[in-house]
N, C-alpha and C positions, 0 to 999 in steps of 0.2 A: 516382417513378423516371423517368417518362416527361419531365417538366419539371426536374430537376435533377440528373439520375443524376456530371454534370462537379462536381460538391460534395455526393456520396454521398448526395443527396438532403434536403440543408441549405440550406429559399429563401434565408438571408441569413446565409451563415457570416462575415461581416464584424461581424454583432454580438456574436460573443460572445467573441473577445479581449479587450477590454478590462473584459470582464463579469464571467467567469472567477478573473480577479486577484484582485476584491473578496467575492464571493459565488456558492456554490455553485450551476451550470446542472442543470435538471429537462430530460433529454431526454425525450420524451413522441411516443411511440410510435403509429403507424397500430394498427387492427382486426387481429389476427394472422391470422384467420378471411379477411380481403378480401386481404391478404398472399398468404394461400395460392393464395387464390381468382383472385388477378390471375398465377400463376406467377410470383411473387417469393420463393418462400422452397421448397425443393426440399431432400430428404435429410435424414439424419437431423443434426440439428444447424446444419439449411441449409447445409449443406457442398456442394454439385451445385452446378456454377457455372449460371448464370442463361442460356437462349438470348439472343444477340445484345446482349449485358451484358459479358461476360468476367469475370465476378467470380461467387462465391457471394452468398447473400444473407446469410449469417453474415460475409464479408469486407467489403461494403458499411455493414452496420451498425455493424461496428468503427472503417470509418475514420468513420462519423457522429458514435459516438460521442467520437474523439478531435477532430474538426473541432468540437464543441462545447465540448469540454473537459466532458465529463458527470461530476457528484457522483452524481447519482440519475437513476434510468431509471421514468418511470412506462410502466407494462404495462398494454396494453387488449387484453383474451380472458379467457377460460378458463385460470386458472394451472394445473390439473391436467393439462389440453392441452399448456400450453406447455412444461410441466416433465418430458413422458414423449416427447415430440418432442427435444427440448432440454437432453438432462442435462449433457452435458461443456462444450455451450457457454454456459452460465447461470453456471456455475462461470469460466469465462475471465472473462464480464463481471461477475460479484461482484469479479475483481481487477482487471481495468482501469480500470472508472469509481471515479471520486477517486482518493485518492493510495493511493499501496500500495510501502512502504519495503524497501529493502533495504540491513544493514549489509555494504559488499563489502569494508572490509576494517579490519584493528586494529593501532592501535599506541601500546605502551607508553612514555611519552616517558621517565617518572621513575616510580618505588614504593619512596618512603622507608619509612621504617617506621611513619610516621603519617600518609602521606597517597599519593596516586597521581593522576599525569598523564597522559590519554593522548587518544589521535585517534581517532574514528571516521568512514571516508570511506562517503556515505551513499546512494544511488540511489532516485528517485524513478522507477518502470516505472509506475506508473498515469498517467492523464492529466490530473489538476490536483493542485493542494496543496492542504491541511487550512487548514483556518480557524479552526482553535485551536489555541494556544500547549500542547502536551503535554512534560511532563517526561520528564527522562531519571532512572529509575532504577537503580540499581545495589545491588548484592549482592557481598561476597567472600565466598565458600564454602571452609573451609578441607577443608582432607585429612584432619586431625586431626580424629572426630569427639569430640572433647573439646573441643574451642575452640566459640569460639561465631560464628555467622554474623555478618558487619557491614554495615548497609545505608547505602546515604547517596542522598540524592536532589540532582538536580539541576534548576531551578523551568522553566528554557529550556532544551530540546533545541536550539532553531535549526530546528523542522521547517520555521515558516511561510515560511522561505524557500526551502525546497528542492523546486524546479520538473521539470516532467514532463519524464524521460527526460534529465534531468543531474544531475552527480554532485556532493558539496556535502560537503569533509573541515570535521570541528566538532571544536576542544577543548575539553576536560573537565578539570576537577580537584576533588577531594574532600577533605577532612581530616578525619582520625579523632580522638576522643579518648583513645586510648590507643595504644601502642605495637605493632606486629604482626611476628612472626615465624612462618618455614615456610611451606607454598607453601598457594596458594588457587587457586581459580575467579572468574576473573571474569564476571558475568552481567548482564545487561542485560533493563529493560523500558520501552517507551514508554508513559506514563499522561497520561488525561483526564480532568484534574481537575472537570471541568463533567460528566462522567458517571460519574464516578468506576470506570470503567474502565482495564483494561489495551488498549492498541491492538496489534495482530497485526502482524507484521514478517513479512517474505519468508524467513523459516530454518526445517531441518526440525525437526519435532515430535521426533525423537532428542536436540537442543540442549538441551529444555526440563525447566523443575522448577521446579514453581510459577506458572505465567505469567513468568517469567522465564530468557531465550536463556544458556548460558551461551558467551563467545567467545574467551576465552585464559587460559592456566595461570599462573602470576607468584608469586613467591618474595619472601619480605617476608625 
């Protein structure tokens, strides 16, 4: 703090721009215990700004953390400590270090009867991008519960290129093997094929069914 408080306390924020780009930064954290101990970290959540600082110590490590462009935060203390000190702001930094997506908005270019076009404009609010290529999944959920679900994937979403805190419109198109009438749902989920995982998007849990967001109504 004492030596670098003008770069949130980052001796050489100059390395890790070009760092960033390629591979994911470990931000790696002081003693939380000497934290304390030095009057850097005040309130519950470090929210009390800091004497002769003007910042919290919760503010200061955020911008560290975006000054590095942090993937991963290694933690030195006592996690039981830190986690009953720290509930809501443990939760802010689970979202802002890496990337963390948001679909802001949808549009249907074309929905023939055998296939569908459309745009998704995408926000990237965390502070770096993913370093794997994750697919874009999709689902039409009809209304008719007689009909049957139809899925189709797509192998490139475009995430790896959508950078912290701008927005990045991607097209999509699908084609079905058979013909579709009557309205659906359209739903969405981002997958990692290397963990074979679904990846979690900025939408509420009200959206979901299945691990999959649904985000517009559409009539085949």
């Amino acid at each position: 703090m004492e030596n670098y408080f003008k770069t949130w306390t980052v001796s050489h924020p100059q390395f890790y721009t070009p760092l960033y780009l390629k591979k994911p930064i470990i931000f790696e954290l002081e003693h939380y215990r000497a934290v304390m101990g030095n009057g850097f970290w005040l309130g519950k959540n470090g929210s009390d700004t800091i004497p002769g600082y003007g910042y919290s110590g919760a503010e200061i490590f955020l911008k560290a953390v975006e000054t590095e462009h942090a993937t991963y935060i290694g933690f030195h203390g006592y996690l039981g400590i830190w986690l009953k000190d720290n509930p809501e702001f443990t939760k802010e930094l689970l979202n802002r270090c890496g990337y963390w997506y948001f679909p802001k908005s949808v549009k249907i270019s074309d929905a023939g009867n055998q296939n569908i076009q459309f745009e998704i404009e995408w926000l990237n609010k965390g502070v770096a991008p993913a370093y794997n290529v994750y697919q874009l999944r999709g689902k039409l959920i009809p209304e008719d519960p007689s009909k049957e679900t139809i899925a189709f994937t797509i192998d490139d979403s475009g995430n790896m290129n959508w950078m912290s805190g701008q927005t990045y419109t991607e097209s999509y198109s699908a084609r079905f093997d058979k013909k579709l009438k009557g309205n659906y749902q359209l739903a969405i989920q981002l997958y990692d094929r290397k963990s074979n995982q679904p990846v979690e998007i900025g939408l509420s849990d009200q959206q979901k069914v299945e691990n999959y967001f649904i985000l517009k109504n559409l009539s085949f």
